[in-house]
N, C-alpha and C positions, 0 to 999 in steps of 0.2 A: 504493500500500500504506500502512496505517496508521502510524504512527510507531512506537509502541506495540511493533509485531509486529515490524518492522525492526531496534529495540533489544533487543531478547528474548534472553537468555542475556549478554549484555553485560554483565560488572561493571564497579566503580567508575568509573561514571559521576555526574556530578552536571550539574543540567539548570536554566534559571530560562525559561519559558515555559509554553505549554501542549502536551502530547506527543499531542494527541488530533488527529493532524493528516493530513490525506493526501499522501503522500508522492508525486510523479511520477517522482525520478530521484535517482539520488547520482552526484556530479561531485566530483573532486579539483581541476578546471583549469578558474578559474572563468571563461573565454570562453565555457564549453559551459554553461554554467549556463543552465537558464531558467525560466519561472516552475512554483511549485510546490515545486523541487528542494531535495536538502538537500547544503550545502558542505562538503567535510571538507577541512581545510585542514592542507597535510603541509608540515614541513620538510624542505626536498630539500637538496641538495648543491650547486643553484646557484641555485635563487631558495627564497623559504620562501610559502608559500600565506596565512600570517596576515597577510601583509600583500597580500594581495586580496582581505580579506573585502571590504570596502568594495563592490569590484567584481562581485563575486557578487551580494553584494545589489541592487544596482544592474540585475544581471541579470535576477531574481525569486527569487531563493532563500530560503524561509523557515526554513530549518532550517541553523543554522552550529556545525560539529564544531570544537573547537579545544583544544589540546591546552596552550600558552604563553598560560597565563590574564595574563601580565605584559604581553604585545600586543592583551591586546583591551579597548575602551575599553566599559564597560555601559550607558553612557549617552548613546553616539552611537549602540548598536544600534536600530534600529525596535519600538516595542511590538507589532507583529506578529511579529518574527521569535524564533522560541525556540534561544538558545544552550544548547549542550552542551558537556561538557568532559570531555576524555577523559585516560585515562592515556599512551596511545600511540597516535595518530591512524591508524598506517599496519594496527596492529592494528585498530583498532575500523574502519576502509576494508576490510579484509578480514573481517570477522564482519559486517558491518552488508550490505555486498553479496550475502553467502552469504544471510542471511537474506530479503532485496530479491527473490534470483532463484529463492526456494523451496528452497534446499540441495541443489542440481543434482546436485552430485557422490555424492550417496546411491542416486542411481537411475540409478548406470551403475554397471561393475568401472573403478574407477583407478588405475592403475601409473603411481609414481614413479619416475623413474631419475636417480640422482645419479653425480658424479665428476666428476675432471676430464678424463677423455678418455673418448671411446665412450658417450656419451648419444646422439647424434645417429643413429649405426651400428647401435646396439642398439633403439632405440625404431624406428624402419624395420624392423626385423628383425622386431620383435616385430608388428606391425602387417600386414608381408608374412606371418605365418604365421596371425595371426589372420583374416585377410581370405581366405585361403586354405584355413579352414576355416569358410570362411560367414557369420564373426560380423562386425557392423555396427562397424565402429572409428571414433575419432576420435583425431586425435596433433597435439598441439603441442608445437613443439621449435626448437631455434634457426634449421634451414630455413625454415619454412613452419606453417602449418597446415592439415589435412586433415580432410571429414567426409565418409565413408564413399567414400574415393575420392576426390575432389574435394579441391583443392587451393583453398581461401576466399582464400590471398594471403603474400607472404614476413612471414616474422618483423622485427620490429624488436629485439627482445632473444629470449635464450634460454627464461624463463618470462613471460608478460605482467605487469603488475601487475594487481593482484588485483580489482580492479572490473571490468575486460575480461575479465579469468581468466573468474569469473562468469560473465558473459554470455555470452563460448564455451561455456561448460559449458550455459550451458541453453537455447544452439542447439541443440548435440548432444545434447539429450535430448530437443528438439523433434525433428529427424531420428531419434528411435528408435535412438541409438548404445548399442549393450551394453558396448564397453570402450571405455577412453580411456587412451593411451598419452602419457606426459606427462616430455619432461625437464626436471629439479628444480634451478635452479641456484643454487648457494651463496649469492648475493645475493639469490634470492626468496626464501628461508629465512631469513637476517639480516634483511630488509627486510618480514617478514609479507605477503607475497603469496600465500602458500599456507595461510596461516592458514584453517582452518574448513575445510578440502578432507579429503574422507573417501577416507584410501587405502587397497586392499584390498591392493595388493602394491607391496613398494620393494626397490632396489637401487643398491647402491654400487661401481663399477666400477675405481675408484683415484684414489689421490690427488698430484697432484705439482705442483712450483712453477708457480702460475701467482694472477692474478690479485691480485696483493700490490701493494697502493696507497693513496694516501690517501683513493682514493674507494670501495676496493671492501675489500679484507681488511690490516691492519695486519702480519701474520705467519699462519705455517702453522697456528698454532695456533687462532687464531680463524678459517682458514680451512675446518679439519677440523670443527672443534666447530659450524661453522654447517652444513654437509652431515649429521654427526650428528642435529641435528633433524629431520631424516625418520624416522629412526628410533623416535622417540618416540611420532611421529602414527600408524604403524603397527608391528604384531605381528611381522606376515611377511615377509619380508624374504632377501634374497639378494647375499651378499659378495663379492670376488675375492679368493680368503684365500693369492695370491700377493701380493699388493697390502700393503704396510708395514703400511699401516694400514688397510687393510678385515679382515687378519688379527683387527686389534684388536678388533673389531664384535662378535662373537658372545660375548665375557665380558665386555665391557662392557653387554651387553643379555643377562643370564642368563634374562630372563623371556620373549622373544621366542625365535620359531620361525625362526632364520637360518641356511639353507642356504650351505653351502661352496662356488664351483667354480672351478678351478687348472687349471694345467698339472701343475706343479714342485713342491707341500703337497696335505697329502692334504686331501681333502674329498667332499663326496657325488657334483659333479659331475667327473669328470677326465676331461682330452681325452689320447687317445695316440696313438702310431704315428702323427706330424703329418708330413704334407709341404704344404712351401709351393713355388710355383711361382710364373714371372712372370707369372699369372693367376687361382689361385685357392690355396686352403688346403684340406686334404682329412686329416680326424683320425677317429678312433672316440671314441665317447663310450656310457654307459650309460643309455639315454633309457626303454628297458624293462626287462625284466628280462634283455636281452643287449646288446651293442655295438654300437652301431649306425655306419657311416659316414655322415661329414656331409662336404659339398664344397662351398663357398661361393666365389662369383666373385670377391673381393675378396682378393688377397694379402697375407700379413703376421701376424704372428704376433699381434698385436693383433686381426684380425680374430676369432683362433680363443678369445680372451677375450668376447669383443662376445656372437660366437655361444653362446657356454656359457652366456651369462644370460639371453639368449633364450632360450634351450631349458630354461633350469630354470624359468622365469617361466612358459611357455607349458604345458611337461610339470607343474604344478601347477594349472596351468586346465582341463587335461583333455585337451589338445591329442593328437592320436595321432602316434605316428612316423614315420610315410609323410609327411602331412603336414607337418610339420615342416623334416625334409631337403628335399622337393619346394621348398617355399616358399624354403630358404634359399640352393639350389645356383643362383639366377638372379638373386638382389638387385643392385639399382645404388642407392647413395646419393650425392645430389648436393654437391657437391664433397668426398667422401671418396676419396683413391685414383680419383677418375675420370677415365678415360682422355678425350683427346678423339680422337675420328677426322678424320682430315686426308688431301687427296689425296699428302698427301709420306711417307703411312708411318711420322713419324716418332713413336715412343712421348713423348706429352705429358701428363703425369699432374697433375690439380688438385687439391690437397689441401689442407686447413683446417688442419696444423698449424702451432701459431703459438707454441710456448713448445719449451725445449729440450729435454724429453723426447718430446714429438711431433717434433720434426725430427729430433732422432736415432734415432726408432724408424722414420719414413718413407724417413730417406737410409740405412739402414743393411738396411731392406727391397728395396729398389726395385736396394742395391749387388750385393748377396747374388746377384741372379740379371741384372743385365744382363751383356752381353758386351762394351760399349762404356766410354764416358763418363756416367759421372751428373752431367749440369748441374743445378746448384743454386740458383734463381732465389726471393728471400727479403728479407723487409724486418723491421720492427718495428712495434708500431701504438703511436703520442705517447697519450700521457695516462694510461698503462700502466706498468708495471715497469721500471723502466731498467736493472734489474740483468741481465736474461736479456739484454742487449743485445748482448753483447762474448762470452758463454759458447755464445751461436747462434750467432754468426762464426767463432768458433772449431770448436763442432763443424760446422759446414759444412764451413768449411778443410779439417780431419781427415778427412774421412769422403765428400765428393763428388771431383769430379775440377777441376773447375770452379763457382765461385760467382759468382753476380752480385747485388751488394747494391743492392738496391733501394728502392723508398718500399711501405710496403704503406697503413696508414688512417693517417696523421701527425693525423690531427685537427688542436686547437691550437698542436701544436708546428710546428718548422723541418724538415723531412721529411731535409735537408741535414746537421743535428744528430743527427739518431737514425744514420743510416747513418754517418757518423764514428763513431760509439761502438763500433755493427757492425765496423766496422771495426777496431778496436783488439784484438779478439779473433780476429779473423781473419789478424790481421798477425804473430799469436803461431805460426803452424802456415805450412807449407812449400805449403800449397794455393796452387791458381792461383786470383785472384778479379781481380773489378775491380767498380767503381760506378757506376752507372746508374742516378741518382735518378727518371728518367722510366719509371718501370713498363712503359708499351705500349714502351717503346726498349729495354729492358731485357728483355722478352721476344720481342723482335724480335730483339735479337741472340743472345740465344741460339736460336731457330729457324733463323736463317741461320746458328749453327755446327755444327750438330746433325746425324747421319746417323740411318740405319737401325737401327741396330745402338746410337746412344747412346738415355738418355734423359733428358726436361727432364721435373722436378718445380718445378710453378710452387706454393709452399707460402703460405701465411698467409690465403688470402682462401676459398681452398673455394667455397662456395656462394654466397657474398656477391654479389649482381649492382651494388656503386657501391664507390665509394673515397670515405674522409669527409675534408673537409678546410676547418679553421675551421668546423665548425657544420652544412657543405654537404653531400650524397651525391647526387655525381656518380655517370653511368651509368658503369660498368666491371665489363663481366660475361665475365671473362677467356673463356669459350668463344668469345665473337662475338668478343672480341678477336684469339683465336688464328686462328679461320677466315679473318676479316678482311686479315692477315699474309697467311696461307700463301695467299689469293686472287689475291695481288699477286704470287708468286714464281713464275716462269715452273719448269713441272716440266721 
């Protein structure tokens, strides 16, 4: 593609070459660079890209994006290659792609989903209904990604960065995909990854302590305010106005068309007469112009939030009510609440909560309706919030029967140090716990203490098939793990 056409809508830019160039490819990582391509060089968080321009060129890269005019030398550049300068790199890497791959996301419907819990539940949701009503889907989200059915391979992060973004997008419009369900996560939105993406419906599902760091959000405040940015990129839009602050969305956006839906505040969409059971959720809701009952396989009162945005996203697509509830009363999302089957019977639930309001809304679920023990099998992940560390031990303590502090993804930390900290908050509360930094040992003994009648919630990794450690991702995909265990136990 032309240079020219690539920069187009791009301001404050300033360029010293010539732009009359054919463009073969845009690379941020200049190993992949090759001849033809153009470099846009970002400053990350643990290396900066200005310093391999060198390297790209070296590659073939004629075109180099940069952003710290103070790192780059003009006179060691090659009179063939045309430097650019941008105001914010990772901006002009998201507009510059958009334009590379044709502006993909105008010729499908795309729904954002933000929050910090139930993007993962709700975009599945959304997707089992839409595909259930015939229409061609594509969903990327922290699992996986999917085009029309088809699972292309797992996620490495929640939103890709914005040059992959692209390129998905204009797979799936090569497949002929009509919607693209897509979750939005507060770093793709601070970090312009989502930039130039054309949303026709978004939604904020709630917001609560998570991700506070020095490499992801400083406080709550910059962490709402960067989920907010969806909001701006679209009109339409859909709140959980039980939620503190999704309550706030709709007068802070007087000019948007933002639908309410609750339990507990009024709003357009309300779920009632809820029962939850140790297998599924079962409310009425007003999906027509009368009550309709919806019954979903997933327990939990979070579930019956997930599902209420699904059905206001979908009931504005045109979706009908039959389909709808069919679609939703059989859903399984991987590592949400899912169960594994085992020849011991015993109930083993793998769930992705990893901050203290997902484990106190999972171990307070799953307590609600057993008859036994709720084991409580749970770590922290290094390079993260150290503050939730001591306030999850504690609500464990409180609220299971049994804890067992484990390693969940220590990264570059001491795996030994984070569960010490665990610990400190769990030593505040009269719970029974103990420590088992080895993960597979740690859910081995809780299988061997486990009956029928209790049950293990193995929390923090859900869907994750490795555990990260120093840099590595090791295979650990707790299902084979658990089969693995209970292979070995004579029934």
């Amino acid at each position: 593609m032309n240079l020219k056409k690539i920069l187009n809508g791009i301001e404050g830019l300033k360029a010293n070459g010539s732009l009359d160039l054919e463009i073969e490819g845009i690379e941020s990582n200049s190993k992949n660079v090759k001849n033809g391509y153009m470099f846009v060089a970002i400053s990350g968080f643990n290396s900066d890209g200005h310093d391999y321009i060198q390297n790209a060129i070296e590659n073939g890269a004629t075109v180099v994006v940069a952003e710290n005019i103070k790192k780059i030398n003009k006179d060691s550049l090659p009179n063939n290659v045309t430097l650019i300068i941008a105001e914010n790199t990772r901006e002009f890497l998201a507009l510059s792609s958009c334009n590379f791959y044709n502006n993909p996301s105008k010729k499908f419907k795309l729904i954002g989903i933000t929050g910090t819990k139930g993007k993962t539940t709700t975009t599945f949701m959304i997707k089992e209904i839409l595909e259930k009503a015939g229409k061609k889907v594509g969903l990327i989200g922290t699992v996986a990604t999917y085009i029309n059915g088809k699972k292309l391979g797992d996620s490495e992060r929640t939103t890709p960065e914005s040059l992959e973004l692209q390129k998905l997008f204009s797979k799936m419009v090569d497949e002929k995909v009509e919607y693209v369900v897509m979750e939005v996560s507060s770093q793709s939105l601070k970090l312009h990854r989502v930039d130039g993406c054309n949303f026709d419906l978004v939604a904020f599902t709630n917001l609560s302590e998570d991700h506070i760091s020095e490499k992801e959000h400083p406080n709550m405040q910059d962490y709402f305010e960067s989920k907010l940015k969806l909001f701006n990129m679209c009109k339409t839009g859909f709140v959980n106005i039980d939620d503190l602050h999704g309550n706030k969305i709709p007068q802070m956006f007087p000019e948007n068309d933002i639908t309410g839906y609750g339990i507990d505040n009024y709003g357009n969409f309300l779920a009632k007469d809820i029962t939850i059971t140790n297998s599924y959720v079962d409310f009425k809701v007003k999906i027509t112009d009368k009550n309709e009952r919806v019954k979903v396989d997933i327990p939990g009162r979070f579930t019956v939030y997930n599902a209420l945005c699904a059905i206001c996203i979908c009931k504005k697509i045109g979706i009908e009510a039959e389909t709808i509830k069919t679609a939703l009363e059989k859903i399984k999302v991987p590592g949400r609440s899912e169960m594994v089957e085992n020849k011991l019977e015993i109930p083993i639930m793998i769930d992705y909560a990893h901050s203290p309001e997902s484990l106190e809304n999972i171990l307070r679920a799953v307590k609600s309706y057993t008859r036994g023990r709720v084991i409580s099998v749970f770590g922290c992940g290094g390079d993260r919030d150290t503050r939730k560390r001591p306030i999850m031990g504690e609500i464990s303590g409180k609220i299971a029967d049994y804890t067992i502090i484990t390693s969940d993804n220590p990264r570059t930390e001491d795996p030994d140090k984070i569960v010490e900290q665990i610990e400190k908050g769990i030593s505040k509360t009269k719970g029974k716990y103990e420590s088992i930094v080895d993960r597979t040992k740690a859910i081995e003994k809780a299988i061997k203490m486990a009956n029928k009648n209790d049950i293990i919630v193995l929390a923090g990794k859900g869907h994750e098939p490795y555990q990260e450690i120093n840099g590595v991702k090791h295979p650990f995909d707790e299902r084979i793990i658990v089969r693995d265990i209970i292979s070995k136990i004579k029934k």
